[in-house]
C-alpha positions as CSV (number, residue, x, y, z in Angstrom):
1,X,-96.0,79.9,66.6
2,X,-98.8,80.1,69.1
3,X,-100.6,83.3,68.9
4,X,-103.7,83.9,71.2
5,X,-106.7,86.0,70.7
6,X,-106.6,89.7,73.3
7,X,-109.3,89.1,76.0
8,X,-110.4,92.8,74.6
9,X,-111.7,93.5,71.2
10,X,-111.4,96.2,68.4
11,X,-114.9,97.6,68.5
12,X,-115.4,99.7,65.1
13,X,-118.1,101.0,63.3
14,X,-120.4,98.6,61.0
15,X,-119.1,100.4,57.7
16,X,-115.5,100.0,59.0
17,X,-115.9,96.4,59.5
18,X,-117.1,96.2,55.9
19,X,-114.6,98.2,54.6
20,X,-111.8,96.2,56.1
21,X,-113.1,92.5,55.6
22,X,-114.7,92.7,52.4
23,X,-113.3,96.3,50.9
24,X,-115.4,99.3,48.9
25,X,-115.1,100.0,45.5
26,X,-114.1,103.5,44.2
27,X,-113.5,104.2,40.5
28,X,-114.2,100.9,39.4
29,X,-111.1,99.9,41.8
30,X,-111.6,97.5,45.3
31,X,-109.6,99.1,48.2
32,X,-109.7,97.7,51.5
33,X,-109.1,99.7,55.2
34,X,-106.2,98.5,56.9
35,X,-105.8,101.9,59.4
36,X,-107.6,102.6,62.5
37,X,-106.5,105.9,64.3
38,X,-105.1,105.8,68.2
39,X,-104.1,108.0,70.9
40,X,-101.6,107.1,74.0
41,X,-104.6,106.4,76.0
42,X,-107.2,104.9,73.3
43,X,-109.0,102.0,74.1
44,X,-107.9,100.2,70.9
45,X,-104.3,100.1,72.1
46,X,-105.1,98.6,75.8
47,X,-104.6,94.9,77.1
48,X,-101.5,95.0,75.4
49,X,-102.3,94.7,71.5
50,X,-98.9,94.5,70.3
51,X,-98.7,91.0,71.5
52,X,-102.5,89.4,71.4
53,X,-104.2,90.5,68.2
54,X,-107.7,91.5,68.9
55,X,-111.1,90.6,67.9
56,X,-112.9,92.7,65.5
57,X,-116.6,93.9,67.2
58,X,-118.7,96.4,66.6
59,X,-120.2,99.6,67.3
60,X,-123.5,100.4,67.1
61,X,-123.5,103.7,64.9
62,X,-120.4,106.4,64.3
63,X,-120.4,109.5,66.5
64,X,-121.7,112.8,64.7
65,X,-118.0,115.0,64.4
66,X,-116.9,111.3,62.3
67,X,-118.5,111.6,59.4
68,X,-118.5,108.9,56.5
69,X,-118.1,109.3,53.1
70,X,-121.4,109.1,52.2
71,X,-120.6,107.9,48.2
72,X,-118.8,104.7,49.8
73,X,-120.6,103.8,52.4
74,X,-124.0,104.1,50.3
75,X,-123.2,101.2,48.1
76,X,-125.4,98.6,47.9
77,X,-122.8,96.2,48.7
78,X,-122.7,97.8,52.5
79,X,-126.4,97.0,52.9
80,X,-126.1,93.5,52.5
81,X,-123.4,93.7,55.1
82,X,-123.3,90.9,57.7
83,X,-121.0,90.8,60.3
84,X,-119.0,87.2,61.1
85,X,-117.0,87.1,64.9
86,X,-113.7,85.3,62.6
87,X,-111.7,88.2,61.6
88,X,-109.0,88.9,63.5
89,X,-106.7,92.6,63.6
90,X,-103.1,92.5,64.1
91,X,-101.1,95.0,65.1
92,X,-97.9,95.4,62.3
93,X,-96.9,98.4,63.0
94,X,-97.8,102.3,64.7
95,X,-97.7,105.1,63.0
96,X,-96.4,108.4,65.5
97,X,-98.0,111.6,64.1
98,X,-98.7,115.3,64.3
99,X,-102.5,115.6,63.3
100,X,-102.6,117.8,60.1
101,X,-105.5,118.1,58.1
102,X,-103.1,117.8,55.2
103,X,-102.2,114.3,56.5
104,X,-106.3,112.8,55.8
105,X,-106.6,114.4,53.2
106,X,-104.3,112.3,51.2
107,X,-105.2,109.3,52.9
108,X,-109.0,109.5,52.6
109,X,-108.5,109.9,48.9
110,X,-105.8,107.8,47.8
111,X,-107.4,104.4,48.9
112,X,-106.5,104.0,52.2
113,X,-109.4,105.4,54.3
114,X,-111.7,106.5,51.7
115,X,-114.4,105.3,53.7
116,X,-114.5,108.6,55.8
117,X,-114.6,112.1,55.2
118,X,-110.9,113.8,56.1
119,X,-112.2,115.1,59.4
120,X,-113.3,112.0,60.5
121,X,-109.7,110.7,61.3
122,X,-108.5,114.2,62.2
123,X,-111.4,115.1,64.9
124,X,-110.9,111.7,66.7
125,X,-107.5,112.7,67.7
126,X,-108.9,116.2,69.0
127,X,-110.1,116.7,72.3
128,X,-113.9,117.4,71.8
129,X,-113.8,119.2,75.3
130,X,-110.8,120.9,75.0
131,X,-109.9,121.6,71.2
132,X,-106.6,120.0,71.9
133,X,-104.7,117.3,70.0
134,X,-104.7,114.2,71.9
135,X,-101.7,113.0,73.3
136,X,-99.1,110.6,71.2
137,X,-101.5,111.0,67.9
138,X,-101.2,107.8,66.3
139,X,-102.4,105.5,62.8
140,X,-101.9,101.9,63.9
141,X,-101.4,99.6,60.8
142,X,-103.8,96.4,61.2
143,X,-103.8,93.1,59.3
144,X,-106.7,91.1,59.5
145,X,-106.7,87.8,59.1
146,X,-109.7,85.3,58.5
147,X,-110.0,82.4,61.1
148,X,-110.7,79.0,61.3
149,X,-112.9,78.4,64.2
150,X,-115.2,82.1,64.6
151,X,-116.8,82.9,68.0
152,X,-120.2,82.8,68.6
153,X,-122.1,85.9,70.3
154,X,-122.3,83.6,73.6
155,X,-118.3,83.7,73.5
156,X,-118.3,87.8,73.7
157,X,-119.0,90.2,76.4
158,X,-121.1,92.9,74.8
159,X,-120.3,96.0,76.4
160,X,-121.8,100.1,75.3
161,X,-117.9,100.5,75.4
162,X,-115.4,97.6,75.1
163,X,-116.6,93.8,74.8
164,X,-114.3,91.5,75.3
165,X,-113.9,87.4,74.7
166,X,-114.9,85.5,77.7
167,X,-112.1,83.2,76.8
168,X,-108.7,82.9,76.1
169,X,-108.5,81.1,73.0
170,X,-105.6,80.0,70.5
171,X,-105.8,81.0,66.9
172,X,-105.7,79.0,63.6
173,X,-105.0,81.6,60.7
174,X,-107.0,80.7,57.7
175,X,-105.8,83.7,55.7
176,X,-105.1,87.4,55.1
177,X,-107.8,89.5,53.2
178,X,-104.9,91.2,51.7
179,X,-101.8,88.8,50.6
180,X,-98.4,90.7,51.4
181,X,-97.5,91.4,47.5
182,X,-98.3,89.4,44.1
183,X,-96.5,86.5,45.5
184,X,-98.1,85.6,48.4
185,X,-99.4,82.3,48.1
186,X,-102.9,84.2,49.0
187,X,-102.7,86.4,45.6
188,X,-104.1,84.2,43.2
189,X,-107.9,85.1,43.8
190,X,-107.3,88.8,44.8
191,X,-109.1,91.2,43.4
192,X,-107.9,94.6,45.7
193,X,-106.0,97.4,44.0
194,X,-103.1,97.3,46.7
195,X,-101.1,94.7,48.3
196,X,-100.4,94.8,51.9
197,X,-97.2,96.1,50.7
198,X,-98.3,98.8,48.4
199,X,-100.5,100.3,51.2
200,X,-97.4,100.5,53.7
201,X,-95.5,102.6,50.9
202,X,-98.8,104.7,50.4
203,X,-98.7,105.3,53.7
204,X,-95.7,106.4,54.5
205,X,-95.5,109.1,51.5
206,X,-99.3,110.7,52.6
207,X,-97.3,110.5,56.4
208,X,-94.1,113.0,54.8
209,X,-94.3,115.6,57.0
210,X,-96.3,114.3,59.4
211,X,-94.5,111.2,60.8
212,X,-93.0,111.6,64.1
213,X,-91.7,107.5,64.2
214,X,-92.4,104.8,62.7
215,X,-92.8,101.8,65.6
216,X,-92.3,98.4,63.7
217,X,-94.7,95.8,66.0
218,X,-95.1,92.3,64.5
219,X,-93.9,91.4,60.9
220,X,-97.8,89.9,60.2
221,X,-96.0,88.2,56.7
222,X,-94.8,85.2,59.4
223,X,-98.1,84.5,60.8
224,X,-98.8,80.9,59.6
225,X,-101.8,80.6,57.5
226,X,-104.1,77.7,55.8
C-alpha cells in the first residue's frame, strides 16, 4: 500500500499538536485528541484529504472566540512541548452535524476534546461576520500516525495561512499513538484511557442527536506499520 503525504498540511494550534501526539492528563487519566472540527469549505478538508493524509503544522497562537481549557493546557507537561514535522493525520472518517452547544459539551468533558472550552469547537463553525452556522458543520475523525523519515523545516512552506510540503513524498508508518483496541500489536506500552475504538463509540453517543451522517473515509486499522 503506497500512501503519500498531501502537498497541504493540517495547521493546528501548538496545544492541539500536544494534545494529539503526546495526550493531557485529566483526573489522573491520559486522553489524547483525535477530532479536529470542519466546514464544507475549511481549509483542513482541501487538496483532497480523504486520499493523501496530511502533515501536522502549526499555528502560531489560537484565535480569541477559541478559548482553551486553561486547567489542561496549563500543565507543565505542555511547556516542555516541542514540536517534531513526523506525525502524520489521517482522515478515518467525517462526522456530518447540526452545531448544538449540547453536542461540545459532552465531548469537551468526556475525553475527547477536553483540551478546549465547549465554545471553542461550537464558535468555529459559526460565522463570526454573520452569526450563522457554517455550511455542512462537520467533526472529522483523525488518526495520527508517527513516521519514519520526519521533514525538516527546509521541506515545508511556511505560510500565515496554509504551509504546505514542497514535496511529494511516500510514507513509511512507524506507528499509531493510539493502537486500534487492546490487541493491536501497538497496545503493549499504552498508557491512554481509550482505544482508537473506544473514542469512535464515545463519539458517536455525545453525536445522538446531533449526527446528520456518518461518512466512513479510510479504515486507518490497514495502514501498514513498523
Amino acid at each position: 500500500m503506497d500512501i503519500y503525504c498531501n502537498e497541504m498540511t493540517l495547521k493546528v494550534e501548538r496545544q492541539n499538536a500536544w494534545a494529539m501526539i503526546e495526550g493531557f492528563r485529566k483526573k489522573d487519566e491520559h486522553f489524547f485528541v483525535s477530532i479536529f472540527t470542519a466546514h464544507l469549505r475549511a481549509k483542513s478538508i482541501q487538496r483532497d484529504f480523504k486520499q493523501y493524509p496530511k502533515l501536522i503544522t502549526l499555528i502560531k497562537k489560537p484565535k480569541p472566540y477559541y478559548p482553551l481549557n486553561e486547567d489542561i493546557v496549563n500543565q507543565p507537561e505542555f511547556s516542555k512541548y516541542r514540536h517534531k514535522y513526523r506525525y502524520i493525520a489521517v482522515l478515518d472518517r467525517i462526522f456530518h452535524i447540526t452545531n448544538k452547544n449540547s453536542t461540545w459539551n459532552e465531548l469537551c468533558n468526556n475525553g475527547i476534546f477536553d483540551i478546549w472550552s465547549p465554545s471553542a469547537p461550537y464558535n468555529s463553525l459559526i460565522d463570526q461576520d454573520t452569526g450563522l452556522e457554517k455550511e455542512d458543520p462537520m467533526i472529522l475523525l483523525l488518526r495520527i500516525f508517527e513516521i519514519e523519515n520526519g521533514f525538516n523545516e527546509i521541506d515545508i512552506k511556511f505560510g500565515a495561512h496554509t504551509d504546505h510540503v514542497k514535496k511529494q513524498v511516500q510514507l513509511h508508518f512507524l506507528r499509531p499513538v493510539i493502537p486500534q483496541n487492546r490487541n493491536d500489536k501497538f497496545s503493549q506500552n499504552f498508557k491512554g484511557a481509550y482505544y482508537f475504538e473506544d473514542i469512535i463509540e464515545k463519539i458517536q453517543k455525545s453525536l445522538e442527536g446531533s449526527i446528520v451522517q456518518e461518512e466512513k473515509v479510510n479504515d486507518t486499522s490497514l495502514i501498514p506499520c513498523g
